[in-house]
C-alpha positions as CSV (number, residue, x, y, z in Angstrom):
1,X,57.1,114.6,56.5
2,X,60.1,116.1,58.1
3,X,60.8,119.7,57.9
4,X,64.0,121.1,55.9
5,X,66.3,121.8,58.2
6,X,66.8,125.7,57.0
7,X,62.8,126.2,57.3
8,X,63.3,128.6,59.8
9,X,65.2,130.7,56.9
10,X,62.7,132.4,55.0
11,X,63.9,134.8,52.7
12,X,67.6,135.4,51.0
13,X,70.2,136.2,53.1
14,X,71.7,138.1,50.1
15,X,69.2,140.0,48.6
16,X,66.1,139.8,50.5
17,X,63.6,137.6,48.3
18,X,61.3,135.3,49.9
19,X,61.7,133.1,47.1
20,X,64.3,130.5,49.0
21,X,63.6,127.5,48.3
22,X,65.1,123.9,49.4
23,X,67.3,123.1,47.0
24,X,68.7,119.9,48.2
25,X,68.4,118.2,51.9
26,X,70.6,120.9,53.2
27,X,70.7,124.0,51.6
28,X,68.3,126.7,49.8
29,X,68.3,128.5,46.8
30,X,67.0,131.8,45.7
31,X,64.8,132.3,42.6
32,X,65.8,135.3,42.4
33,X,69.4,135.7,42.7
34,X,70.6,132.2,42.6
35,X,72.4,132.1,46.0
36,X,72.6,128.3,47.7
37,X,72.9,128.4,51.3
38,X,74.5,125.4,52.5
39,X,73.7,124.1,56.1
40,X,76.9,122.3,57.1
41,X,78.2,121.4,60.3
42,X,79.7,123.4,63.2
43,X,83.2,122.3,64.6
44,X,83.1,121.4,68.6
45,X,85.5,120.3,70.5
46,X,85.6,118.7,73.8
47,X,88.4,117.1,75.9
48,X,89.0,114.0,78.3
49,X,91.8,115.8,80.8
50,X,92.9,113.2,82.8
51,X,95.7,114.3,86.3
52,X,98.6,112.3,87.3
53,X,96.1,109.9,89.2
54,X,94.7,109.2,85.8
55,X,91.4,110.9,87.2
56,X,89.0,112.5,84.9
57,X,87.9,116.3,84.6
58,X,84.2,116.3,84.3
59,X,82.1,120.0,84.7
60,X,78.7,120.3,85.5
61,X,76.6,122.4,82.9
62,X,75.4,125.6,84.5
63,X,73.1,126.5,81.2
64,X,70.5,125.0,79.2
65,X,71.1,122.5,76.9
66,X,71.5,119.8,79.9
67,X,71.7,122.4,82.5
68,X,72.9,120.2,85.8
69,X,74.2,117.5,84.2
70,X,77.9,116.2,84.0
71,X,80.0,117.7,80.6
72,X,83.6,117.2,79.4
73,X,85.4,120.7,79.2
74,X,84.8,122.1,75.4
75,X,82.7,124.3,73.1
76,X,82.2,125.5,70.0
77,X,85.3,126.7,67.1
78,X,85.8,130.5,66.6
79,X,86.7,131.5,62.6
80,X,89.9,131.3,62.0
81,X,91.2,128.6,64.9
82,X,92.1,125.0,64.6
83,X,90.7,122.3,66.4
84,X,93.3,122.3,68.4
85,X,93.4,126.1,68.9
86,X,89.8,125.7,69.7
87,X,90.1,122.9,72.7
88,X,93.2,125.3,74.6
89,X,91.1,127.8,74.4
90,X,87.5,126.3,75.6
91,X,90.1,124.9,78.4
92,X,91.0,127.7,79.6
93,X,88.1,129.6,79.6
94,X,86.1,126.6,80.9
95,X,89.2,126.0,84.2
96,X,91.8,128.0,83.9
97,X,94.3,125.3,82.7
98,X,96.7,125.8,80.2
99,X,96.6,122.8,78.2
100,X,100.1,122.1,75.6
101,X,99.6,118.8,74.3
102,X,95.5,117.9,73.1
103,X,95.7,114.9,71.2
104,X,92.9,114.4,68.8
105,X,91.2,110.8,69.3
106,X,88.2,110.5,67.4
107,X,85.2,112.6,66.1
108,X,81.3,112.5,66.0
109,X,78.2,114.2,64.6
110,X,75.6,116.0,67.0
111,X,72.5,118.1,67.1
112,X,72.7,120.8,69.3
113,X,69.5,122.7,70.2
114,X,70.0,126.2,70.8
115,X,67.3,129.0,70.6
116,X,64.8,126.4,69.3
117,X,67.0,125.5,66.3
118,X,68.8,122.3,65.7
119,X,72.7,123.0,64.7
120,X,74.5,120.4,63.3
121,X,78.0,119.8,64.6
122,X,81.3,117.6,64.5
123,X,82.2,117.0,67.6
124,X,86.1,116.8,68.4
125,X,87.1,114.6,71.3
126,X,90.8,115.0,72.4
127,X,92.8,113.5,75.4
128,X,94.7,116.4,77.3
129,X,97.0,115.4,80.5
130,X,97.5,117.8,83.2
131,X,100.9,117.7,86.3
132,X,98.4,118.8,88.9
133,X,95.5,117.2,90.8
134,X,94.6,120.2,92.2
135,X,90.8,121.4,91.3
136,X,90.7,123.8,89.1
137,X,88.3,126.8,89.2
138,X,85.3,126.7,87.1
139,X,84.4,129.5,84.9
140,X,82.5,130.2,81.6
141,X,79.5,128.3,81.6
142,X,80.4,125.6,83.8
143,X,78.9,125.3,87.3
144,X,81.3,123.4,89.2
145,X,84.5,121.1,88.7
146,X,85.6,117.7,90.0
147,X,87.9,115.0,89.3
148,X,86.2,111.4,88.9
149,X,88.2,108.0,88.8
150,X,87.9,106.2,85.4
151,X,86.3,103.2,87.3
152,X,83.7,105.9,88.6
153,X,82.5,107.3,85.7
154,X,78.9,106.8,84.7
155,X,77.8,107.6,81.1
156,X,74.1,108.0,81.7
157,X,75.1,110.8,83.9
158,X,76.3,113.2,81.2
159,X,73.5,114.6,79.2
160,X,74.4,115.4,76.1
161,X,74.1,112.7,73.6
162,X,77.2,113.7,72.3
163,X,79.5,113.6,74.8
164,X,77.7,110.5,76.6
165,X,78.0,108.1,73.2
166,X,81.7,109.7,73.2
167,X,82.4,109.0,77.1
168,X,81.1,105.1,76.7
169,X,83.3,104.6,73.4
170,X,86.6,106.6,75.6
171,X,86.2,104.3,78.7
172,X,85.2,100.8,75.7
173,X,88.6,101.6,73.4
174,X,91.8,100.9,73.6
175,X,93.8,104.1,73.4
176,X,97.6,103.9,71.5
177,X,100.2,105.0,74.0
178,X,103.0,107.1,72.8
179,X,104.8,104.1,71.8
180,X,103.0,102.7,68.8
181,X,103.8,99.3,69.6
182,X,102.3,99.8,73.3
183,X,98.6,100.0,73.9
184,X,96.8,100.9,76.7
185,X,93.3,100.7,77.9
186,X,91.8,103.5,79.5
C-alpha cells in the first residue's frame, strides 16, 4: 500500500498533537484541534528563450535533482508573485537577462524530490524571446549556458521528467504566432 503523501508530518503543525491523521488522499487532520492540512501543489515556472537565430537557451544543472543534465531556465514561485513575476525573476537570477514579454504556453504537474520528500508541483512553461545571441552568464544554480538549434535539441538529454515531457510537446506543437490567424511550428 502506498504511503500518504504527508507521512513524513507527524504531529500538528498548530498545536502540537500527534494525533494527525490522513484525512483524505492529501491532507491530515488533527483529533485534537481539528486543523486539515492540505498538501497542494507548488507553482514552477520554466521558460523556452529562444535568440534572433531562433536558438534555444538550455542550462546545465549544477545541483541535485539531475545534477549535469540539460534544464530550461526557471524555478520555483515566491508568495506573493505571479507566474509571470516568477519566470522574470528565475531569469534573471538564472542569466542575467531581463526578460519583458513571457508568454504563458501550457502547464504540467511534477514530483520534485527534494530532501527526500516528494513536492508536488504545476509546472509553468512560457516562451520568452531575447535581441541578443550573445551567451549569457550563468548564475544561481545553473552550471553553464549555451544556445542549441531547435533541430539539435534532444529530449532524453534533459533530466527532469518535467521539463523533458514539456521540451518533446514544445518542439511536437504548433505554437500561435502573434497573428491569430498565422501558425507556426516550432
Amino acid at each position: 500500500m502506498p504511503s500518504h503523501p504527508l507521512d513524513k508530518f507527524q504531529f500538528c503543525p498548530v498545536c502540537g498533537a500527534n494525533d494527525f491523521r490522513p484525512s483524505s488522499f492529501k491532507s491530515k487532520r488533527c483529533g485534537c484541534c481539528g486543523f486539515e492540512w492540505f498538501l497542494n501543489p507548488s507553482a514552477a515556472c520554466a521558460a523556452f528563450v529562444l535568440n534572433p537565430k531562433g536558438e534555444l537557451l538550455v542550462a546545465v544543472r549544477a545541483c541535485e535533482p539531475a545534477r549535469g543534465t540539460l534544464d530550461l531556465p526557471g524555478g520555483f514561485s515566491d508568495m506573493g508573485e505571479t507566474s509571470e513575476q516568477s519566470i522574470r525573476r528565475e531569469i534573471n537570477e538564472e542569466t542575467g537577462l531581463d526578460i519583458s514579454h513571457p508568454r504563458f504556453l501550457f502547464s504540467l504537474p511534477n514530483v520534485y524530490r527534494f530532501s527526500g520528500f516528494d513536492i508536488p508541483t504545476l509546472d509553468m512553461f512560457y516562451q520568452c524571446h531575447v535581441e541578443t545571441t550573445e551567451l549569457p552568464t550563468a548564475h544561481d544554480d545553473v552550471a553553464s549556458l549555451r544556445w542549441v538549434p531547435l533541430t539539435d535539441v534532444r529530449p532524453e538529454q534533459f533530466g527532469l521528467d518535467s521539463i523533458r515531457n514539456a521540451v518533446r510537446r514544445y518542439l511536437n506543437r504548433e505554437i500561435p504566432s502573434s497573428n491569430t490567424n498565422e501558425k507556426t511550428t516550432t
